[in-house]
C-alpha positions as CSV (number, residue, x, y, z in Angstrom):
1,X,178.8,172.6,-28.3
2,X,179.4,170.4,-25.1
3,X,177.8,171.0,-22.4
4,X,178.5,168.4,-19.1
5,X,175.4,167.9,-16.8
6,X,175.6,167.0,-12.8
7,X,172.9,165.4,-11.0
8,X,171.9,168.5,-9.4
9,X,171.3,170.2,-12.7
10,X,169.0,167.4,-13.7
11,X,167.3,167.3,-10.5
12,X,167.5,171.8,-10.2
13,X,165.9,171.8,-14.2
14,X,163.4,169.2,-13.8
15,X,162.0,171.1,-10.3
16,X,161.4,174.0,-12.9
17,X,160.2,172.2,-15.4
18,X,157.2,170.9,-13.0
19,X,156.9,174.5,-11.1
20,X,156.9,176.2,-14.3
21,X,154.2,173.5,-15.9
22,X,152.3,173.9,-13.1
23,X,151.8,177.7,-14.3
24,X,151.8,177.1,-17.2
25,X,148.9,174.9,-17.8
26,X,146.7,177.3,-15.5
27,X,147.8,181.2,-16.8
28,X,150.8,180.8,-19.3
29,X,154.4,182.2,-18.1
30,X,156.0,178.9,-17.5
31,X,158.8,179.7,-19.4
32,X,159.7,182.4,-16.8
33,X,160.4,179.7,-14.2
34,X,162.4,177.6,-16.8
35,X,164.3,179.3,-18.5
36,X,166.2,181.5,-16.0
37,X,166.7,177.9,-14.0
38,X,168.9,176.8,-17.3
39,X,171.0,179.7,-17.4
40,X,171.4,179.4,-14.1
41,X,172.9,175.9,-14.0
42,X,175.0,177.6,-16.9
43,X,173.2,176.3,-20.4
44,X,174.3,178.4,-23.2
45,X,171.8,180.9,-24.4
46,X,170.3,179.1,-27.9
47,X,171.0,175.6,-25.6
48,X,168.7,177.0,-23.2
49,X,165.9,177.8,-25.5
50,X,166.0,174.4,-27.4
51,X,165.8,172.2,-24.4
52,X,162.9,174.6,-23.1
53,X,161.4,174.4,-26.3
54,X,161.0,170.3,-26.4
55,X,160.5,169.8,-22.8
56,X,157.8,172.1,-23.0
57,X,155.7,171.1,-25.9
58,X,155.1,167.4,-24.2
59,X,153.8,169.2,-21.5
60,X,152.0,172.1,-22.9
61,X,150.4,168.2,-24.8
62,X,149.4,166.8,-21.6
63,X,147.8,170.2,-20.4
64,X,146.1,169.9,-24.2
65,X,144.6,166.5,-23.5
66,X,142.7,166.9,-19.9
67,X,141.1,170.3,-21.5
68,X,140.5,168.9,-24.3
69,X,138.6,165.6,-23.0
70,X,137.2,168.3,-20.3
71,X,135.6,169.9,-23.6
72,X,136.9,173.2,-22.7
73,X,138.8,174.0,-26.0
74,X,137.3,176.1,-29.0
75,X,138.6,174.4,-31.7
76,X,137.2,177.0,-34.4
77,X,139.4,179.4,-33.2
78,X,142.2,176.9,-32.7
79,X,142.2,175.3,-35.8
80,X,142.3,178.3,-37.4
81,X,145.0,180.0,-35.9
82,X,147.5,176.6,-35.8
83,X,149.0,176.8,-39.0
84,X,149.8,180.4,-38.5
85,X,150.9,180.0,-34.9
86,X,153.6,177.0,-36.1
87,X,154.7,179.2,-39.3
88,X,155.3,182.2,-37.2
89,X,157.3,180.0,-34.1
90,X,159.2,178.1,-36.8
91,X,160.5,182.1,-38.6
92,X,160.7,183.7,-35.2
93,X,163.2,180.2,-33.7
94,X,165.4,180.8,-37.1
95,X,165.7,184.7,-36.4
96,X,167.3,183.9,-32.8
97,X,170.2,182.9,-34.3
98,X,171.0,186.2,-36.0
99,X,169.5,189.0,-34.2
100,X,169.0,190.4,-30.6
101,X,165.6,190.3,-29.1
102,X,166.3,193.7,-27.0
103,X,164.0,195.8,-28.8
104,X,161.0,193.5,-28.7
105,X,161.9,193.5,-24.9
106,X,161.4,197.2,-24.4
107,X,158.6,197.1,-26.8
108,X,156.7,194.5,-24.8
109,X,157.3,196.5,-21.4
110,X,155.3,199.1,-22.7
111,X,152.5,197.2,-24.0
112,X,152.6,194.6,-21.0
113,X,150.4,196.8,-18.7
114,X,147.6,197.8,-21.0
115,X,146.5,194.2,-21.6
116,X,147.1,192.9,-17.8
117,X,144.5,196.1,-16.8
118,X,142.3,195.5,-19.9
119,X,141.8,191.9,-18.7
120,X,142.4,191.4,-14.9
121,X,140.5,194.9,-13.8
122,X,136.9,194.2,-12.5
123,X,134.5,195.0,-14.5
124,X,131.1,196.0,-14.0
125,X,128.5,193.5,-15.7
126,X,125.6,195.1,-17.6
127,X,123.4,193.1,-19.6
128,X,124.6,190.2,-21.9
129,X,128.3,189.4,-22.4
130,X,129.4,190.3,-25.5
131,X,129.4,187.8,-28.2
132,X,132.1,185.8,-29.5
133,X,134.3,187.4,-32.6
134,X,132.3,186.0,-36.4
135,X,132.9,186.9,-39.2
136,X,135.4,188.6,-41.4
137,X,137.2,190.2,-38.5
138,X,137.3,187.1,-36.8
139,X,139.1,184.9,-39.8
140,X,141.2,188.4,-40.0
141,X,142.4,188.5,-36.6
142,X,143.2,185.1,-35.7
143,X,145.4,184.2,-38.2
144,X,147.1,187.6,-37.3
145,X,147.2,187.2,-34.0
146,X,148.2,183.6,-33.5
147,X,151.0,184.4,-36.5
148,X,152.6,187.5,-34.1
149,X,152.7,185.4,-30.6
150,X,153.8,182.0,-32.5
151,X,156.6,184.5,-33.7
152,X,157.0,185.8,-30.6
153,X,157.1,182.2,-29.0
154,X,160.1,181.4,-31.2
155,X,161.7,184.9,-31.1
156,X,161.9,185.3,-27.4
157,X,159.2,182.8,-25.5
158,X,158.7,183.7,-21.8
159,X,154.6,184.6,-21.6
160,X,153.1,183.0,-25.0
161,X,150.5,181.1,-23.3
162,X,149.7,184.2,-21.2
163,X,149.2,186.4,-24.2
164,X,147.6,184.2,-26.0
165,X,144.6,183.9,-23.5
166,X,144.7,188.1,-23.4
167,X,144.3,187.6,-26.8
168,X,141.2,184.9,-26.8
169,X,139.7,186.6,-23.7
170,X,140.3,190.3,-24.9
171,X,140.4,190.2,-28.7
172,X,137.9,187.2,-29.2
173,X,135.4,187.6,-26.8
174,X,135.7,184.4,-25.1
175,X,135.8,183.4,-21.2
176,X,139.4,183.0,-19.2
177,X,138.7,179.2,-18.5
178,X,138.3,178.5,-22.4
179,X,140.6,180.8,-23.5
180,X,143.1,179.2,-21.4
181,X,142.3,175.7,-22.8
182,X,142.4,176.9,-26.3
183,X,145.7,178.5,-26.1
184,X,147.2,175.0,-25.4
185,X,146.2,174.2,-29.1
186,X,147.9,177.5,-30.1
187,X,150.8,177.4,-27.9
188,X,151.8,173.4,-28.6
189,X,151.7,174.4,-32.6
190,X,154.2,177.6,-31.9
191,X,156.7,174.9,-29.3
192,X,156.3,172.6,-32.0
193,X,157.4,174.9,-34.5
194,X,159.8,176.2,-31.9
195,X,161.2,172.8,-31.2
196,X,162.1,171.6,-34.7
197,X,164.1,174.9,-35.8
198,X,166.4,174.2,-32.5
199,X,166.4,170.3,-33.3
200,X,167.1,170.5,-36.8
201,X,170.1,173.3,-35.8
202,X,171.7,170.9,-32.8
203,X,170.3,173.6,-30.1
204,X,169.1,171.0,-27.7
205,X,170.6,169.2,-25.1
206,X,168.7,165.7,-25.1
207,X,169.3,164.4,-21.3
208,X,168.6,167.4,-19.9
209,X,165.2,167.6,-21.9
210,X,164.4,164.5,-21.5
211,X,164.8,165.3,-17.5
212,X,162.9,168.3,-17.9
213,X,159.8,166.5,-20.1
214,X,158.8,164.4,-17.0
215,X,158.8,167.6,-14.7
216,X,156.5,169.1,-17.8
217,X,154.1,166.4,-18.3
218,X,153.7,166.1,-14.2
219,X,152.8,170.0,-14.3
220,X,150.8,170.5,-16.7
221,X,149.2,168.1,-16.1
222,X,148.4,169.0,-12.5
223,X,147.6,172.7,-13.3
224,X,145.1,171.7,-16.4
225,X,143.1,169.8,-13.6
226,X,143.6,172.6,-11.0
227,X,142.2,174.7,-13.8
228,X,139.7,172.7,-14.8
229,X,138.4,172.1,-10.8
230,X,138.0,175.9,-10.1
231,X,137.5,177.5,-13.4
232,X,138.2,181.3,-14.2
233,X,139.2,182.6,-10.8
234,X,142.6,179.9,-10.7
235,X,142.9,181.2,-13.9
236,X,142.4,185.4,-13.5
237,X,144.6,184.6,-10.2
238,X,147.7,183.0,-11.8
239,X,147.7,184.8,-15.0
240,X,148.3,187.9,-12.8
241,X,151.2,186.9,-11.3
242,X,152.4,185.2,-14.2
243,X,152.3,188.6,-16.0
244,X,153.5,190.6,-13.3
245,X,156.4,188.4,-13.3
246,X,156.9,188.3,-17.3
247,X,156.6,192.3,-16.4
248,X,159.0,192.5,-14.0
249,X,161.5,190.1,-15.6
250,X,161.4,192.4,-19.0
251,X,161.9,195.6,-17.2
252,X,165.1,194.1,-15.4
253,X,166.6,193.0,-18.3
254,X,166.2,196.1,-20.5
255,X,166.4,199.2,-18.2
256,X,168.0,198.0,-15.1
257,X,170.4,195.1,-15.9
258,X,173.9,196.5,-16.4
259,X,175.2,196.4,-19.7
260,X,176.9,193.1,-21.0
Protein backbone atom coordinates (compact mmCIF):
# COMPACT_ATOMS: atom_id res chain seq x y z
CA UNK A 1 0.00 0.00 0.00
CA UNK A 2 1.30 3.59 -0.94
CA UNK A 3 1.08 5.99 1.27
CA UNK A 4 2.62 9.79 0.14
CA UNK A 5 4.19 11.83 2.99
CA UNK A 6 4.37 15.87 3.16
CA UNK A 7 6.72 17.73 5.19
CA UNK A 8 4.23 18.49 7.76
CA UNK A 9 3.47 14.97 8.37
CA UNK A 10 7.11 14.29 9.07
CA UNK A 11 7.56 17.18 11.11
CA UNK A 12 3.51 16.66 12.95
CA UNK A 13 4.78 12.54 13.63
CA UNK A 14 8.18 13.19 14.77
CA UNK A 15 6.67 16.09 17.47
CA UNK A 16 4.71 12.99 18.71
CA UNK A 17 7.18 10.70 18.59
CA UNK A 18 9.39 13.03 21.10
CA UNK A 19 6.08 14.08 23.29
CA UNK A 20 5.06 10.62 23.43
CA UNK A 21 8.87 9.34 24.32
CA UNK A 22 9.00 11.79 26.70
CA UNK A 23 5.99 9.86 28.57
CA UNK A 24 6.94 7.09 27.81
CA UNK A 25 10.36 6.67 29.28
CA UNK A 26 8.87 8.18 32.64
CA UNK A 27 5.21 6.24 33.17
CA UNK A 28 4.49 4.20 29.84
CA UNK A 29 1.46 5.53 27.54
CA UNK A 30 3.52 6.90 24.77
CA UNK A 31 1.74 5.20 22.38
CA UNK A 32 -1.38 7.21 23.21
CA UNK A 33 0.33 10.45 21.81
CA UNK A 34 1.60 8.50 18.76
CA UNK A 35 -0.57 6.71 17.45
CA UNK A 36 -3.70 8.87 17.17
CA UNK A 37 -0.99 11.58 15.52
CA UNK A 38 -0.61 8.82 12.58
CA UNK A 39 -4.04 8.40 11.94
CA UNK A 40 -4.43 11.74 12.08
CA UNK A 41 -2.11 12.68 9.25
CA UNK A 42 -4.16 9.69 7.52
CA UNK A 43 -1.71 6.41 8.00
CA UNK A 44 -3.70 3.36 7.38
CA UNK A 45 -4.56 1.45 10.48
CA UNK A 46 -1.81 -1.79 10.33
CA UNK A 47 0.64 1.26 8.65
CA UNK A 48 0.12 3.07 11.67
CA UNK A 49 1.01 0.38 14.05
CA UNK A 50 4.18 -0.81 12.27
CA UNK A 51 5.86 2.58 12.01
CA UNK A 52 4.87 3.05 15.78
CA UNK A 53 6.13 -0.24 16.52
CA UNK A 54 9.93 0.44 15.06
CA UNK A 55 10.14 4.09 15.86
CA UNK A 56 9.34 3.07 19.27
CA UNK A 57 11.60 0.22 20.13
CA UNK A 58 14.87 2.61 19.39
CA UNK A 59 13.59 4.77 21.84
CA UNK A 60 12.01 2.56 24.43
CA UNK A 61 16.44 1.37 23.72
CA UNK A 62 17.65 4.72 24.64
CA UNK A 63 15.30 4.98 27.68
CA UNK A 64 16.83 1.20 28.40
CA UNK A 65 20.42 2.34 28.37
CA UNK A 66 20.43 5.62 30.91
CA UNK A 67 18.46 3.23 33.51
CA UNK A 68 20.31 0.68 32.88
CA UNK A 69 23.90 2.45 33.43
CA UNK A 70 21.81 4.41 36.34
CA UNK A 71 21.58 0.67 37.83
CA UNK A 72 17.95 1.04 38.29
CA UNK A 73 16.85 -2.15 36.27
CA UNK A 74 16.03 -5.65 37.96
CA UNK A 75 17.30 -7.85 35.64
CA UNK A 76 16.04 -11.13 37.44
CA UNK A 77 12.75 -10.20 36.85
CA UNK A 78 13.57 -8.89 33.35
CA UNK A 79 15.49 -11.59 32.08
CA UNK A 80 12.98 -13.78 33.02
CA UNK A 81 10.00 -12.38 31.64
CA UNK A 82 11.85 -11.35 27.98
CA UNK A 83 11.47 -14.36 26.13
CA UNK A 84 7.77 -14.46 27.05
CA UNK A 85 7.23 -10.76 26.62
CA UNK A 86 8.76 -11.05 22.69
CA UNK A 87 6.76 -14.48 22.04
CA UNK A 88 3.51 -12.99 23.24
CA UNK A 89 4.21 -9.39 21.09
CA UNK A 90 5.27 -11.43 18.09
CA UNK A 91 1.45 -13.83 18.39
CA UNK A 92 -0.53 -10.86 19.51
CA UNK A 93 1.25 -8.37 16.02
CA UNK A 94 0.11 -11.58 13.73
CA UNK A 95 -3.52 -11.73 15.33
CA UNK A 96 -4.04 -7.87 14.20
CA UNK A 97 -4.28 -8.81 10.96
CA UNK A 98 -7.30 -11.07 11.33
CA UNK A 99 -9.31 -10.06 14.20
CA UNK A 100 -10.78 -6.86 15.85
CA UNK A 101 -9.34 -5.66 19.16
CA UNK A 102 -12.95 -4.28 20.41
CA UNK A 103 -13.49 -6.68 22.96
CA UNK A 104 -10.13 -6.39 24.60
CA UNK A 105 -11.07 -2.66 24.52
CA UNK A 106 -14.19 -2.93 26.67
CA UNK A 107 -12.42 -5.58 28.65
CA UNK A 108 -9.54 -3.30 29.58
CA UNK A 109 -12.04 -0.33 30.51
CA UNK A 110 -13.24 -2.27 33.16
CA UNK A 111 -10.07 -3.48 34.61
CA UNK A 112 -8.28 -0.02 34.00
CA UNK A 113 -9.50 1.53 37.30
CA UNK A 114 -8.81 -1.18 39.71
CA UNK A 115 -5.07 -1.20 39.04
CA UNK A 116 -4.72 2.82 38.61
CA UNK A 117 -6.49 2.89 42.49
CA UNK A 118 -4.50 -0.25 43.66
CA UNK A 119 -1.31 1.65 42.73
CA UNK A 120 -1.59 5.53 42.65
CA UNK A 121 -3.99 5.71 46.07
CA UNK A 122 -1.92 6.70 49.17
CA UNK A 123 -1.19 4.40 51.30
CA UNK A 124 -0.58 4.30 54.87
CA UNK A 125 3.05 2.85 55.69
CA UNK A 126 3.24 0.39 58.66
CA UNK A 127 6.26 -1.34 59.36
CA UNK A 128 8.59 -2.88 56.61
CA UNK A 129 7.60 -2.83 52.95
CA UNK A 130 6.74 -5.99 51.78
CA UNK A 131 9.32 -8.08 50.14
CA UNK A 132 10.05 -8.67 46.67
CA UNK A 133 8.01 -11.74 44.86
CA UNK A 134 10.60 -15.37 45.32
CA UNK A 135 9.95 -18.25 44.70
CA UNK A 136 7.60 -20.48 42.76
CA UNK A 137 5.00 -17.74 42.38
CA UNK A 138 7.48 -15.46 41.29
CA UNK A 139 8.93 -17.79 38.19
CA UNK A 140 4.95 -18.44 37.80
CA UNK A 141 3.87 -15.00 37.44
CA UNK A 142 6.35 -13.40 35.46
CA UNK A 143 6.45 -15.43 32.71
CA UNK A 144 2.62 -15.10 32.79
CA UNK A 145 2.47 -11.72 33.09
CA UNK A 146 5.06 -10.43 30.74
CA UNK A 147 3.47 -13.21 28.09
CA UNK A 148 -0.24 -11.39 28.47
CA UNK A 149 1.07 -7.55 28.14
CA UNK A 150 3.80 -8.60 25.32
CA UNK A 151 0.49 -9.99 23.74
CA UNK A 152 -1.28 -7.17 24.54
CA UNK A 153 1.61 -4.89 23.14
CA UNK A 154 1.27 -6.53 19.68
CA UNK A 155 -2.58 -7.00 19.88
CA UNK A 156 -3.50 -3.38 20.49
CA UNK A 157 -0.35 -1.32 22.20
CA UNK A 158 -1.37 2.03 23.68
CA UNK A 159 -0.33 1.58 27.71
CA UNK A 160 2.18 -1.52 27.73
CA UNK A 161 4.85 0.28 29.50
CA UNK A 162 2.17 1.62 31.96
CA UNK A 163 0.90 -1.90 32.82
CA UNK A 164 3.85 -3.34 32.93
CA UNK A 165 5.07 -1.09 35.92
CA UNK A 166 1.34 -1.86 37.66
CA UNK A 167 2.47 -5.15 37.17
CA UNK A 168 6.26 -4.84 38.73
CA UNK A 169 5.06 -2.36 41.34
CA UNK A 170 1.67 -4.19 42.26
CA UNK A 171 2.28 -7.87 41.43
CA UNK A 172 6.06 -8.05 42.17
CA UNK A 173 6.50 -6.09 45.04
CA UNK A 174 8.95 -3.70 43.68
CA UNK A 175 9.33 0.32 43.92
CA UNK A 176 7.71 2.74 40.87
CA UNK A 177 11.25 4.11 40.04
CA UNK A 178 12.65 0.36 39.33
CA UNK A 179 9.65 -0.90 38.08
CA UNK A 180 9.70 1.73 35.60
CA UNK A 181 13.31 0.96 34.51
CA UNK A 182 12.63 -2.67 34.31
CA UNK A 183 9.71 -2.42 32.10
CA UNK A 184 12.02 -0.89 29.38
CA UNK A 185 13.62 -4.45 29.28
CA UNK A 186 10.12 -5.93 29.06
CA UNK A 187 8.56 -3.47 26.81
CA UNK A 188 11.77 -3.25 24.12
CA UNK A 189 11.43 -7.31 23.84
CA UNK A 190 7.42 -7.04 23.20
CA UNK A 191 8.28 -3.69 20.33
CA UNK A 192 10.78 -5.96 19.12
CA UNK A 193 8.64 -8.75 18.73
CA UNK A 194 6.05 -6.24 17.67
CA UNK A 195 8.31 -4.64 15.06
CA UNK A 196 9.40 -7.73 13.11
CA UNK A 197 5.72 -9.27 12.55
CA UNK A 198 4.86 -5.66 10.87
CA UNK A 199 8.35 -5.64 9.02
CA UNK A 200 8.40 -9.01 7.81
CA UNK A 201 4.43 -8.30 6.54
CA UNK A 202 5.35 -4.76 4.67
CA UNK A 203 3.31 -2.80 7.55
CA UNK A 204 5.81 -0.07 7.97
CA UNK A 205 6.37 3.00 6.35
CA UNK A 206 10.32 3.43 6.52
CA UNK A 207 10.69 7.49 6.07
CA UNK A 208 8.09 8.22 8.25
CA UNK A 209 9.80 5.85 11.02
CA UNK A 210 12.85 6.78 10.37
CA UNK A 211 11.38 10.52 11.16
CA UNK A 212 9.73 9.37 14.05
CA UNK A 213 12.95 7.23 15.60
CA UNK A 214 14.84 10.56 16.13
CA UNK A 215 11.78 12.16 17.91
CA UNK A 216 11.93 8.60 20.10
CA UNK A 217 15.39 8.49 20.91
CA UNK A 218 15.41 12.45 21.90
CA UNK A 219 12.36 11.51 24.31
CA UNK A 220 13.11 8.82 25.87
CA UNK A 221 15.94 9.73 26.39
CA UNK A 222 14.99 12.94 28.18
CA UNK A 223 12.22 11.43 30.26
CA UNK A 224 14.69 8.30 31.46
CA UNK A 225 16.92 11.18 32.96
CA UNK A 226 13.90 13.23 34.22
CA UNK A 227 12.99 9.95 35.90
CA UNK A 228 16.02 9.12 36.99
CA UNK A 229 16.66 13.02 38.61
CA UNK A 230 13.36 12.88 40.72
CA UNK A 231 12.67 9.32 41.31
CA UNK A 232 9.10 7.77 42.15
CA UNK A 233 7.09 10.99 42.46
CA UNK A 234 7.86 11.95 38.27
CA UNK A 235 6.97 8.57 37.97
CA UNK A 236 3.48 8.08 40.35
CA UNK A 237 2.77 11.68 38.68
CA UNK A 238 2.91 10.72 34.95
CA UNK A 239 1.78 7.28 35.13
CA UNK A 240 -1.52 8.88 36.41
CA UNK A 241 -2.13 10.83 33.61
CA UNK A 242 -0.87 8.48 31.28
CA UNK A 243 -3.57 5.97 32.52
CA UNK A 244 -6.23 8.41 32.83
CA UNK A 245 -5.65 9.13 29.32
CA UNK A 246 -5.17 5.27 28.14
CA UNK A 247 -8.72 5.32 30.29
CA UNK A 248 -10.34 7.91 28.67
CA UNK A 249 -9.14 7.05 25.13
CA UNK A 250 -10.66 3.24 25.56
CA UNK A 251 -13.93 4.43 26.88
CA UNK A 252 -14.29 6.79 23.73
CA UNK A 253 -13.63 4.41 21.36
CA UNK A 254 -15.85 1.56 22.69
CA UNK A 255 -18.97 3.20 24.26
CA UNK A 256 -19.16 6.57 22.87
CA UNK A 257 -17.53 6.69 19.39
CA UNK A 258 -20.27 6.29 16.83
CA UNK A 259 -20.35 3.18 15.03
CA UNK A 260 -18.05 2.78 11.86
Amino acid sequence: MLFELSLGTLLLCAGAALTGGFIDAVAGGGGLITMPALLLAGVPPHLALGTNKLSSSLGTGAALGNFARSHLVLWRPALAGLPFALLGAYAGSILTLYVSSEILGKILVGLLPVGMCATLLPKKQRGQSPRPLQGPLFWSLVPLVCLLIGAYDGFFGPGTGSFLILAFHWILRVGLIEASATAKVLNLASNLGAAAAFIWHGKVIWPLALAMSVGSVTGNWLGSRTAIRVGAKAVRRFLSVSLTLLLLTLFWEYFLAPAR
